[in-house]
C-alpha positions as CSV (number, residue, x, y, z in Angstrom):
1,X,-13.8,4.3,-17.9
2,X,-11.4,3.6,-14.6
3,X,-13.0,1.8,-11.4
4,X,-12.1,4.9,-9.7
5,X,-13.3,7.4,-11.7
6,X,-16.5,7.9,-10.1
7,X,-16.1,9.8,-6.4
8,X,-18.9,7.9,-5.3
9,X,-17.2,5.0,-5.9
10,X,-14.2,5.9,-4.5
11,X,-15.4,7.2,-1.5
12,X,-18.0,4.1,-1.0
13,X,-14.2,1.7,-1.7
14,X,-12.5,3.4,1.0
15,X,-15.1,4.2,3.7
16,X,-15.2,1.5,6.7
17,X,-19.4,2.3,6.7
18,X,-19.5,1.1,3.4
19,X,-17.2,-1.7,3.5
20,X,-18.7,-5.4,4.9
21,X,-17.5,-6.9,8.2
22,X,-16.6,-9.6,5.7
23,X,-13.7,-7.1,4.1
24,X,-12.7,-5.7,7.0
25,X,-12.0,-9.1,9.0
26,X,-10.3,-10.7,5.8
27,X,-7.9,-6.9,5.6
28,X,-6.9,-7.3,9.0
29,X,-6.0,-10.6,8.7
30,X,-3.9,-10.0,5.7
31,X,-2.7,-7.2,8.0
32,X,-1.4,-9.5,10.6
33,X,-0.2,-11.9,8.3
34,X,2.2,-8.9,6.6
35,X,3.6,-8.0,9.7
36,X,4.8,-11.6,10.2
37,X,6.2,-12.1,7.0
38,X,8.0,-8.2,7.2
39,X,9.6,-9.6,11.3
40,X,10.6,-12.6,9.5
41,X,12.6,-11.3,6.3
42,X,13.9,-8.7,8.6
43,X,15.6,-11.3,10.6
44,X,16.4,-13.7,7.7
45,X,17.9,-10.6,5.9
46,X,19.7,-9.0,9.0
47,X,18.4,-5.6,7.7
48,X,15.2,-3.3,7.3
49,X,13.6,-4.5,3.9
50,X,12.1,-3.0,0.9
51,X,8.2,-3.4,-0.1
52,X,6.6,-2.9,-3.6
53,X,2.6,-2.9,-3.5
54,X,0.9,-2.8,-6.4
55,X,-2.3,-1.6,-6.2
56,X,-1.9,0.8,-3.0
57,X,-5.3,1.7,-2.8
58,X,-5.4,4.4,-0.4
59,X,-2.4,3.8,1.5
60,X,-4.2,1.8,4.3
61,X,-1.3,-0.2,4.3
62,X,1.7,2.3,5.2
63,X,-0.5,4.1,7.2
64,X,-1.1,1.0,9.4
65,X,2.5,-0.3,9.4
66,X,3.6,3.1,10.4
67,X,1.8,3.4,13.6
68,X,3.5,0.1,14.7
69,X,7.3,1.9,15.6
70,X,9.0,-1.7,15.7
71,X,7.5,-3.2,12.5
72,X,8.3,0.7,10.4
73,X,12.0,0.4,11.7
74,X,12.3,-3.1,9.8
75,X,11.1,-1.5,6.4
76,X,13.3,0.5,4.9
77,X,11.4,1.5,1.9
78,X,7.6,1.1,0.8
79,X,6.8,2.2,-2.7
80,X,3.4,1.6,-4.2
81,X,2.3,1.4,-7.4
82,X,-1.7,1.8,-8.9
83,X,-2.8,2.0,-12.1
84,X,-6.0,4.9,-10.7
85,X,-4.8,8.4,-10.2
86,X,-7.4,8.8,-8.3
87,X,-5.7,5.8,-5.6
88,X,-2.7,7.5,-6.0
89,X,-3.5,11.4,-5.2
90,X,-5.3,9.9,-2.1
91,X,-2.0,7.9,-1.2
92,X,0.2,11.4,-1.8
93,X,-2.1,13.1,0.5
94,X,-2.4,10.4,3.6
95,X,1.5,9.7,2.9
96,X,1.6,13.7,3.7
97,X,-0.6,14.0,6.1
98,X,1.5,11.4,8.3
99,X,4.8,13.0,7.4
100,X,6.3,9.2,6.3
101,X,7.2,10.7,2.7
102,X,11.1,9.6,3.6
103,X,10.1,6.0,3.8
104,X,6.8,6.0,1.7
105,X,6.1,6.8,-2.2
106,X,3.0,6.4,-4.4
107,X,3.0,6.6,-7.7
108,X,1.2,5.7,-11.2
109,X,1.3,3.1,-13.3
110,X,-0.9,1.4,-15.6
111,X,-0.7,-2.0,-16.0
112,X,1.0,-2.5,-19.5
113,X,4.0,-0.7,-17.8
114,X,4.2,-3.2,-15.0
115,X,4.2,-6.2,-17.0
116,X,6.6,-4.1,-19.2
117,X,8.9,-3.6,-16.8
118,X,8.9,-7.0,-15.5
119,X,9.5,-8.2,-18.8
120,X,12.6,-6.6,-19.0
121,X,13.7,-7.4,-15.6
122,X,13.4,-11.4,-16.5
C-alpha cells in the first residue's frame, strides 16, 4: 500500500486546513530560501537553469515559482519526479490548469528507478 493511495489521505496532505502552522511556516521558508538559491545560480550561470524535484507532491512548487514572472524567467526547465501516481495526476492537472506545461513536467518514478538511474549516471 502507497502513502497516497487513500483520497483521504491525500486530500488531508495537500489541504492548508489540515496542514499545521508548523508546516506551512517551515514550506514557506524553504520557499524563500529556493528562490534565493534559483537568483543566485542564474547569475553564477549567466542563464535560466534547470530544476529536478523529486518528490513533487502536488506541484505547490511550480505553481508558486510561476506566479513570481522574474524568478520563472530564470528557470528554464522544472521537471518533477514522484514515486505516487496519485502526486503525479494532481501535478498534470495544476501544471494544466496554469498553462506552464512548456516549462513544467511531472512524471512517475518509483524509487528503485531513481537510484537506478543515478547509478548509471556515476
Amino acid at each position: 500500500m502507497e502513502m497516497y493511495d487513500n483520497e483521504n489521505t491525500v486530500q488531508k496532505s495537500f489541504d492548508i486546513d489540515f496542514l499545521t502552522e508548523y508546516l506551512v511556516q517551515a514550506q514557506w521558508a524553504e520557499f524563500i530560501e529556493l528562490k534565493k538559491i534559483i537568483t543566485e545560480l542564474y547569475y553564477v550561470k549567466g542563464n535560466p537553469i534547470s530544476i529536478l524535484d523529486i518528490g513533487i507532491g502536488n506541484a505547490r512548487v511550480p505553481k508558486h515559482l510561476s506566479g513570481i514572472k522574474e524568478i520563472w524567467d530564470m528557470i528554464e526547465r522544472y521537471d518533477g519526479t514522484d514515486n505516487a501516481q496519485t502526486c503525479v495526476d494532481i501535478s498534470r492537472k495544476v501544471i494544466a490548469e496554469l498553462g506552464i506545461e512548456d516549462k513544467v513536467n511531472a512524471f512517475f518514478m518509483r524509487h528503485y528507478s531513481l537510484i537506478n538511474g543515478i547509478k548509471n549516471m556515476i
